[in-house]
Structure formats: structure tokens, C-alpha cells
N, C-alpha and C positions, 0 to 999 in steps of 0.2 A: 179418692176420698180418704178422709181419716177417721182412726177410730174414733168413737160417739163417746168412749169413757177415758180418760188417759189418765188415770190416775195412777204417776210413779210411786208413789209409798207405800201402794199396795202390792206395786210389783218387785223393790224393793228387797225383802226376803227370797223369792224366787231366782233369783240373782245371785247371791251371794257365794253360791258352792261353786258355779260354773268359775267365776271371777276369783273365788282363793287357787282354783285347780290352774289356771291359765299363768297367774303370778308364779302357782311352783316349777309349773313346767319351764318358765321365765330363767327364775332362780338355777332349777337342774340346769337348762340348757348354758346360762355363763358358770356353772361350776365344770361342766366338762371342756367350757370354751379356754377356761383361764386354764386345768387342766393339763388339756394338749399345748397350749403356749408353754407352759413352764417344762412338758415333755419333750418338746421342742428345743428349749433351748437347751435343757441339760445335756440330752443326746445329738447337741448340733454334728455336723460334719468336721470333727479335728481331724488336722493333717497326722498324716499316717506315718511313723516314724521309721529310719533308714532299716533298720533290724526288721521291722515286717516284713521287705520288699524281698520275694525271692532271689534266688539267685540267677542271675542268667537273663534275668528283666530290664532294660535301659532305663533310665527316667532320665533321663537327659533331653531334653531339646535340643532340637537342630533347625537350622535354615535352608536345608538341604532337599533339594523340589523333585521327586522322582517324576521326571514326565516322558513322554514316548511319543 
């Protein structure tokens, strides 16, 4: 069954707080979205320069298969 009175204009005002809070939560939700992206890329993964790499550490690749 439906309701007997539907009159939206009354309901209208009743509305309006829910519907700004949902928009801001909107709003916050892509300002932390764009946020982490831009955190993202600033902090991406750069190659790590030779002077980091301790001593006594190889970074070389090999083709070399130890198998048994």
C-alpha cells in the first residue's frame, strides 16, 4: 500500500540537513581521496642511489641457477 498523503513539499525542509551532511561527507571523502593521490605520488618509490647501498651488498644480477 501507499501512503494516503504524499505530499513532498511538506516534506521538503525535513530533508535538507540529512542531504547537506551526506554532500559534505562527499566533499571530505574526495579531499582525502585527492589527498593520498598527491601523497602518493610525491613519496612514490625512487630508485635508491649507489652511496645508500651498504657495503658488502651485491645488486648485481646473475643468471646463475643454484640447484641441487
Amino acid at each position: 500500500m501507499s501512503a494516503p498523503d504524499t505530499n513532498t513539499e511538506k516534506t521538503k525542509p525535513a530533508h535538507k540537513t540529512p542531504i547537506a551532511g551526506m554532500i559534505a561527507v562527499v566533499v571530505f571523502a574526495l579531499a582525502l581521496l585527492i589527498g593520498l593521490v598527491t601523497w602518493l605520488s610525491y613519496a612514490g618509490n625512487d630508485p635508491e642511489d649507489e652511496a645508500s647501498v651498504e657495503d658488502g651488498i651485491s645488486t648485481e644480477v646473475t643468471d646463475e641457477a643454484t640447484t641441487e
